[in-house]
C-alpha distance (Angstrom), angle and dihedral (degrees) to the residues before:
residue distance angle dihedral
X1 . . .
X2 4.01 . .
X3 3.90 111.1 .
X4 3.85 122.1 -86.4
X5 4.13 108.9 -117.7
X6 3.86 120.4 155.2
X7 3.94 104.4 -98.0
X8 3.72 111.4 -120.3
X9 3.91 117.9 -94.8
X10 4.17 94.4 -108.2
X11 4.28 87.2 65.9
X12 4.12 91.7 29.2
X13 4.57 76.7 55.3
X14 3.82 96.2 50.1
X15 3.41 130.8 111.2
X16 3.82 116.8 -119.0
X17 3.72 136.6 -149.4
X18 4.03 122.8 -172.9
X19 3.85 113.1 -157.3
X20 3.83 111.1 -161.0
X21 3.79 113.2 180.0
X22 3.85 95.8 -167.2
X23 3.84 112.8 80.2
X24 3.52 121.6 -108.4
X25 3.72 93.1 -132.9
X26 3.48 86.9 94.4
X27 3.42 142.5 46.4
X28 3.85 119.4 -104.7
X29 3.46 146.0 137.2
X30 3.48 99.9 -101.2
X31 3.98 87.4 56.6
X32 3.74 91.5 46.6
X33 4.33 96.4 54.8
X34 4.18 87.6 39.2
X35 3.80 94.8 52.1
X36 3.93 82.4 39.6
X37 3.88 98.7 56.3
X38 3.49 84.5 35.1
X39 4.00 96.6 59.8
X40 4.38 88.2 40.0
X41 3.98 89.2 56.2
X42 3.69 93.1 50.1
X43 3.88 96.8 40.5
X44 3.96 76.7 63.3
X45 3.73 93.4 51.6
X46 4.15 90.3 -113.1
X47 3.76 114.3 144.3
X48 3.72 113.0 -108.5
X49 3.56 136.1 165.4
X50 3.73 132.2 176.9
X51 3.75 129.0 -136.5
X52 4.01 126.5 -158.4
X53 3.18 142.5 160.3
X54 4.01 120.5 -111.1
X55 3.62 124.0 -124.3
X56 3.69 95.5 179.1
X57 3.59 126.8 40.9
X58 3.99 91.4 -140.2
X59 4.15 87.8 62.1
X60 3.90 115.1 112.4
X61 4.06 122.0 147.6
X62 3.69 100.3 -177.1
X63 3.15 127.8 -80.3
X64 3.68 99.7 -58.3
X65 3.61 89.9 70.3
X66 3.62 112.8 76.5
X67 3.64 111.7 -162.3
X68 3.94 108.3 -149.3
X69 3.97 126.6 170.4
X70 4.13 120.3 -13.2
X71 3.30 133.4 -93.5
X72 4.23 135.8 -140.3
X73 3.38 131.1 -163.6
X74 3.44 137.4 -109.3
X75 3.45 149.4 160.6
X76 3.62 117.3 -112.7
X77 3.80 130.4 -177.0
X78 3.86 93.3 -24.4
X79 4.07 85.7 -41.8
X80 3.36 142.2 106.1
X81 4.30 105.4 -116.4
X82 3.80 134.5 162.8
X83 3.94 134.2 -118.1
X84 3.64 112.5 -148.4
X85 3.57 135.1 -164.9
X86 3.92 127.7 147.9
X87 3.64 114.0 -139.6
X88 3.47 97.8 -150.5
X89 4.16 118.2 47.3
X90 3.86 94.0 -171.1
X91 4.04 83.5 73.5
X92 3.38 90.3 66.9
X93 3.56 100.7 41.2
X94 3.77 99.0 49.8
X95 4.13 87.2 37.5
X96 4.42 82.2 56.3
X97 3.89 84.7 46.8
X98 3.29 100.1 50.1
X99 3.83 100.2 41.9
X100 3.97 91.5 40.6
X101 3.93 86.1 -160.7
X102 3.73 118.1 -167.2
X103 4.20 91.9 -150.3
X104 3.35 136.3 22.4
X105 3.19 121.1 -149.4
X106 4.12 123.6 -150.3
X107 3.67 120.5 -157.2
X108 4.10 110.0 -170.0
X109 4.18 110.0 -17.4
X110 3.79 120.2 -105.7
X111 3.71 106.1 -162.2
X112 3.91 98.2 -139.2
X113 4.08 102.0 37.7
X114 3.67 92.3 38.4
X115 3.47 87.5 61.5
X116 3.62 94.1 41.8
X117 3.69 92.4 55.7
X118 3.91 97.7 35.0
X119 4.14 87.1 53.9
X120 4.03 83.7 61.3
X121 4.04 96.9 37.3
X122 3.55 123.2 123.7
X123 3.11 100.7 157.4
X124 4.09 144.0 69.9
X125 3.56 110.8 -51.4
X126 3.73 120.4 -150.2
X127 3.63 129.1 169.5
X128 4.27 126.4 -158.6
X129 3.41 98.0 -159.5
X130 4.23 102.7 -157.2
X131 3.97 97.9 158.8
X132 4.05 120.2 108.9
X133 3.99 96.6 -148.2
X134 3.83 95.7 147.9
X135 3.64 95.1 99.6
X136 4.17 98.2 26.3
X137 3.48 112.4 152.0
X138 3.93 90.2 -148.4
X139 3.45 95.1 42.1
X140 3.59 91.7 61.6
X141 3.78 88.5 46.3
X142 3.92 91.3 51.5
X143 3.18 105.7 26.7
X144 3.86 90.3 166.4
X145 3.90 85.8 84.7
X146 3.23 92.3 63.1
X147 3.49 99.0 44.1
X148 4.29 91.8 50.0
X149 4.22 83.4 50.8
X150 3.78 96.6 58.0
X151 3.88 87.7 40.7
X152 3.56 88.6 55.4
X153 3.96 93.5 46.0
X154 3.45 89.7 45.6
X155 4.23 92.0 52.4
X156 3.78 100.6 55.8
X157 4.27 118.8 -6.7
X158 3.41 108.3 105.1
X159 4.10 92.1 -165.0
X160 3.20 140.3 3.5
X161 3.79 135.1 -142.4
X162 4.23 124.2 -154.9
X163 3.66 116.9 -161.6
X164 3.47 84.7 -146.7
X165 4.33 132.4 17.7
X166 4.12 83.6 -106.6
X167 3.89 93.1 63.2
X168 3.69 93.3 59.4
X169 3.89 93.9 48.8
X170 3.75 87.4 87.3
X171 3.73 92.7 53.8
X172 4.14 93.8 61.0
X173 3.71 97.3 138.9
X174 3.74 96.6 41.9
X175 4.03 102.7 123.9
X176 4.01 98.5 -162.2
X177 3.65 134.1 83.5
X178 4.12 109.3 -65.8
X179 3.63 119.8 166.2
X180 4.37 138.4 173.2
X181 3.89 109.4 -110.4
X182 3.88 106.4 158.0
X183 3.70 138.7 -144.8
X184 3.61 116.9 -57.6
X185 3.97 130.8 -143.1
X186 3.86 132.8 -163.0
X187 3.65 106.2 -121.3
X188 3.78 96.3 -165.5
X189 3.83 90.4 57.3
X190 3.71 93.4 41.7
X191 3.93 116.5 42.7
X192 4.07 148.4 111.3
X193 3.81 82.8 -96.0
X194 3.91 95.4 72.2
X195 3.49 120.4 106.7
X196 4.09 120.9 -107.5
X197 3.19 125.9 -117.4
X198 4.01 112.3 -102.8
X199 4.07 88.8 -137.8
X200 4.00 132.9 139.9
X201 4.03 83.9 -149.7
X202 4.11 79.2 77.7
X203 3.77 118.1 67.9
X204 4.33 107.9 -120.3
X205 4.34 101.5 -97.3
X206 3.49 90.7 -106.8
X207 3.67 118.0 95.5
X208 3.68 85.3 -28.7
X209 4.09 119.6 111.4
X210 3.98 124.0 -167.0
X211 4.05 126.8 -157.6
X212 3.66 105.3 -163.0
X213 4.28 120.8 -162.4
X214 3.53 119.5 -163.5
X215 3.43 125.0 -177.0
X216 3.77 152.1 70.4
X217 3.84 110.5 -38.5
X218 3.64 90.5 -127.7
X219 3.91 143.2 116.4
X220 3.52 94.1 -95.3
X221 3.58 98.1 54.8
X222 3.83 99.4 59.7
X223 4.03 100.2 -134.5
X224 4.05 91.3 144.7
X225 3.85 83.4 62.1
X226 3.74 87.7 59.4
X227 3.30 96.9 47.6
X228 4.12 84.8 48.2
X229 3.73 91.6 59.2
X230 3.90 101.5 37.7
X231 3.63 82.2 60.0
X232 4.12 93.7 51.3
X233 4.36 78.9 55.9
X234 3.72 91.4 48.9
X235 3.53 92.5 52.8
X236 3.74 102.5 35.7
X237 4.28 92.7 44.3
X238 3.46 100.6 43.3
X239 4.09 120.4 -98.0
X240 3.53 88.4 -109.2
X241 3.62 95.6 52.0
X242 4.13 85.6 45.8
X243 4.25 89.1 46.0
X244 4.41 92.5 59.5
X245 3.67 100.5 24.8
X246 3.79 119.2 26.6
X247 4.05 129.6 54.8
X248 3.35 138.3 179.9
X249 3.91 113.8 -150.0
X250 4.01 120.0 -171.7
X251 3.78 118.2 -168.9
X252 3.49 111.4 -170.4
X253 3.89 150.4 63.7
X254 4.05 129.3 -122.1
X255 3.79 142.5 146.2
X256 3.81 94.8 -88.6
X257 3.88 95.0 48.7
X258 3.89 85.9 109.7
X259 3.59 87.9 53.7
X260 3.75 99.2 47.9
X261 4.46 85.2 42.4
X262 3.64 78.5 62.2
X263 3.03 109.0 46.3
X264 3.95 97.8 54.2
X265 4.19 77.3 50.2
X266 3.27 109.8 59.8
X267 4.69 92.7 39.7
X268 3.52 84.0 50.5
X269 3.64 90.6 -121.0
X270 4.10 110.4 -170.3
X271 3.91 125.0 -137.1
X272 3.45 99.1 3.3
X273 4.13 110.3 150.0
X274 3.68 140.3 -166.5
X275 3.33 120.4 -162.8
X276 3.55 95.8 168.1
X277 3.93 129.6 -141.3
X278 3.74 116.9 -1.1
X279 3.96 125.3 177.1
X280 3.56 131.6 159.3
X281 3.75 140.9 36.9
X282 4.07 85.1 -18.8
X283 3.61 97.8 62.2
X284 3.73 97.2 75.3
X285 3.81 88.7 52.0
X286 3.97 89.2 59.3
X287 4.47 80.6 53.6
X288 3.88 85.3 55.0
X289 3.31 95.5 48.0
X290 3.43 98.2 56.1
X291 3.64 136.2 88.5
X292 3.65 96.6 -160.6
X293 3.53 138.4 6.5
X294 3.85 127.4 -138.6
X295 3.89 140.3 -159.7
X296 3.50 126.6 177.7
X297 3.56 100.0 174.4
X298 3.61 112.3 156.5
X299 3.72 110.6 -160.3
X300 3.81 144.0 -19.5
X301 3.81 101.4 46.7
X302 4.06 111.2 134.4
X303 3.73 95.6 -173.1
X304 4.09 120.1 -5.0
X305 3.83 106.9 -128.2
X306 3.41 99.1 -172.4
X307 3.85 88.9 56.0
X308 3.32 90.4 69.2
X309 3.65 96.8 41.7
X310 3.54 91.8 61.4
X311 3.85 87.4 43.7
X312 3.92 89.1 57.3
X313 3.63 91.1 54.1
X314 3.82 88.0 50.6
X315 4.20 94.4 -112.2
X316 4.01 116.1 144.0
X317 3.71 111.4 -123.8
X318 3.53 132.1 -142.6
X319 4.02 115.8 -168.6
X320 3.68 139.5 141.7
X321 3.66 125.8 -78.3
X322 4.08 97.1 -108.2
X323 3.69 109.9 155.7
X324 4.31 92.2 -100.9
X325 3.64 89.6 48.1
X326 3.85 91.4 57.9
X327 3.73 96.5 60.2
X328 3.84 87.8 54.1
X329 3.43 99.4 40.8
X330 3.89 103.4 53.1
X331 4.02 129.2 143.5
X332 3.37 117.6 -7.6
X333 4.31 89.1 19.9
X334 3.45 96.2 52.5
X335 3.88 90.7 89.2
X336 3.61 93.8 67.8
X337 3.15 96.4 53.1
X338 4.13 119.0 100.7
X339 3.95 132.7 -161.9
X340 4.15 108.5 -87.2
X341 3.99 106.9 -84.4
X342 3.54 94.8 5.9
X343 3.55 103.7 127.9
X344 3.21 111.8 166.7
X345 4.00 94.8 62.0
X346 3.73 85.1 42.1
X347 4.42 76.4 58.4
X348 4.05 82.8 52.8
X349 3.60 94.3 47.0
X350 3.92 96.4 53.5
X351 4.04 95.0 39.3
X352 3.91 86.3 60.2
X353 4.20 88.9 57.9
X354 3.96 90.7 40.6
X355 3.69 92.8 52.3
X356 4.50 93.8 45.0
X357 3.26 117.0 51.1
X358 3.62 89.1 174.6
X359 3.58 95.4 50.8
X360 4.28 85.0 53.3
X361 3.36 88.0 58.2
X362 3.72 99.2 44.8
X363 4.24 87.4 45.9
X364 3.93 76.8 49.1
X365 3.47 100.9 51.5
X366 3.77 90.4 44.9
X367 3.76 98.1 52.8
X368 3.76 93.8 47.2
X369 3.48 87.4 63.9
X370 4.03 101.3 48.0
X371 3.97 79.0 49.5
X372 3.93 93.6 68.1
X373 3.92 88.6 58.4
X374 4.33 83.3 66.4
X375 4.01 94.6 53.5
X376 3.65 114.9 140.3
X377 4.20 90.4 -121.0
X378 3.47 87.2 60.1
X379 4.00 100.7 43.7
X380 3.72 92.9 43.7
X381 3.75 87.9 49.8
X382 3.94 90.0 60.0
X383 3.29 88.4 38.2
X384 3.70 97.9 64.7
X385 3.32 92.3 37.0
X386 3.53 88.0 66.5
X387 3.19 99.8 51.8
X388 3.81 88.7 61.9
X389 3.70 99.5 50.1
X390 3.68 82.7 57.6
X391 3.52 99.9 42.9
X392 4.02 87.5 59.7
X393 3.70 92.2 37.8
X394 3.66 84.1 62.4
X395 3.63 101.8 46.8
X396 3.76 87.6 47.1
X397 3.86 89.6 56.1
X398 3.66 92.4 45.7
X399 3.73 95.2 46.7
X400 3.66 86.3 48.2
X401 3.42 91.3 47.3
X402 3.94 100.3 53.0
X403 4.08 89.6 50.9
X404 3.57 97.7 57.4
X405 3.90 85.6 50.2
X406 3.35 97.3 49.9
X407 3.88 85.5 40.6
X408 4.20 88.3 56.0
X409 3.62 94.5 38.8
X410 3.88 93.6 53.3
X411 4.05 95.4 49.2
X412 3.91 82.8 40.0
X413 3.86 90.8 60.1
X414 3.34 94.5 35.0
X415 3.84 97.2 52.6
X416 3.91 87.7 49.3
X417 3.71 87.2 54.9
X418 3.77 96.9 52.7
X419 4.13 87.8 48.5
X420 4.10 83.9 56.4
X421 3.61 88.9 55.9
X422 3.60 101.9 45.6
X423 3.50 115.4 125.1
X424 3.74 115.2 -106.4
């Protein structure tokens, strides 16, 4: 992680946009760190604004939250993504006239309203890049995509930001300042301190232990390989011992929900619960009321948010090893990690924390603490930081720039004057 110094007062004075290209009709990750560096800058009394796309004409979050172009769904490498486009490119110019800001701030890169926006740019052009792509199946397909994205990178970002060292792999060739600053998490909303939830979906404390899952019900997101494993534990403890001590608890809704419903059906799998999407100040209740926290995500994670979430509330995690997941879940976490689709060790992995209590709360204890290295003061500090190495950068360039001009222009005219004076 980059240093923390105090920015200097001509960045800590600028006027900030944050671009998300994933709609906000959701919930996501990408949301959660926007809204997150978005709440840090104006805690500090810096000028921030966010800009999204709508996906539903009923949408409006204050006016802080400028709604710009529309967004469709789609599935995407096993994941749910967006496809932007805004219909109307005077929005964004008179929105960029209006707000006059000084950086703009890219979250994720959609190929068509990037270069909408990045046409109209004056200002500071930063890019978070959160996406996995090295091993997309479609990207390898069309690799043209990827191709027109480092183009556009390449045309008008002055830095770029990975939320992990794999997101900047991509971006090889790019000659300005880049740098790793992770995910970030508000430790005041999530923490030990937040109340549990007084709900029979949770078994009592005593005696009783609770895997929680939450996530996207989607390929990508590996719940089936839960649902693999918890079935190993039914068998191997005894499905009465599973039916009065052990749950499984799934928060969260997806296209292969059905699937995963019937699955736990048809292997007869006991106290197994959905309760469906859940965002807001009731998430980190669900953390509390956990005993441990699983995620079986199987590929294309860059960081693993809800690690860290479960970390903050002081919950061991057990996960597979997918390459985001590692840089989370270093040291001491390692050992809970388990080879991508792999169940059965990932079965192994969670008997150990059924079976200790006291090693769950020393796995707790542990991750709580790696958590405080993710707290918004801290991101936002490298954030900004950022943004002034790049700010210089970019007046170095251009300074550079104009000399050599003037350098080319004055042997240029002075060349043309000799050739009048040749002798004829």
């Amino acid at each position: 992680m980059a240093s923390a110094k105090f920015p200097d007062k001509i960045i800590k004075n600028m006027r900030i946009g944050l671009i998300s290209f994933h709609s906000f009709y959701q919930p996501g990750g990408v949301k959660r760190h926007v809204l997150g560096l978005y709440k840090e800058f104006k805690r500090r009394g810096i000028y921030s604004k966010i800009i999204a796309p709508r996906r539903n004409w009923r949408e409006d979050y204050g006016s802080d939250v400028i709604l710009l172009g529309t967004s469709f769904p789609i599935t995407f490498d096993g994941s749910q993504s967006d496809f932007d486009i805004n219909f109307n490119p005077l929005a964004i110019e008179m929105a960029l006239k209006k707000e006059k800001f000084d950086i703009l701030h890219f979250h994720n890169c959609g190929l068509f309203s990037s270069l909408q926006i990045l046409e109209r740019s004056q200002a500071l052009n930063i890019l978070t890049f959160h996406a996995n792509i090295e091993k997309s199946e479609f990207l390898k397909r069309f690799p043209i995509f990827l191709y027109l994205l480092t183009k556009i990178v390449q045309w008008k970002i002055d830095g770029i930001i990975g939320v992990a060292p794999l997101n900047l792999k991509v971006f090889k060739d790019f000659k300005s300042p880049k740098a790793v600053i992770p995910n970030g998490i508000d430790l005041e909303e999530f923490n030990p301190r937040v109340p549990k939830l007084k709900s029979p979906t949770f078994l009592p404390k005593k005696g009783g232990v609770n895997i929680l899952f939450v996530g996207r019900i989607e390929k990508r997101k590996g719940l089936i390989y839960l649902l693999k494993a918890y079935k190993i534990l039914q068998k191997k403890l005894g499905g009465g011992w599973v039916s009065s001590n052990l749950r499984l608890i799934i928060v969260g809704e997806g296209e292969l929900k059905e699937d995963c419903q019937k699955y736990v059906k048809e292997n007869d799998l006991n106290e197994v619960y959905f309760e469906g999407q859940i965002t807001g100040p009731k998430l980190p209740s669900y953390y509390n009321s956990c005993d441990i926290f699983c995620s079986p995500a199987i590929f294309g994670e860059s960081f693993g948010l809800v690690l860290v979430e479960a970390m903050a509330c002081g919950k061991p995690v057990v996960a597979f090893a997918n390459e985001g997941y590692q840089q989370v879940l270093k040291g001491k976490g390692k050992q809970f990690l388990a080879k991508p689709r792999d169940y059965k060790t990932l079965a192994k992995k969670l008997e150990i924390l059924i079976k200790n209590k006291k090693l769950r709360k020393e796995m707790g204890e542990w991750g709580l603490k790696e958590a405080k290295k993710y707290s918004w003061p801290k991101i936002a500090d490298q954030v900004l930081n950022f943004y002034q190495l790049c700010r210089k950068y970019k007046q170095k360039k251009q300074k550079k720039s104009f000399s050599l001009d003037k350098i080319i222009k004055k042997m240029y005219t002075k060349n043309i004057l000799n050739w009048l004076k040749w002798p004829k």
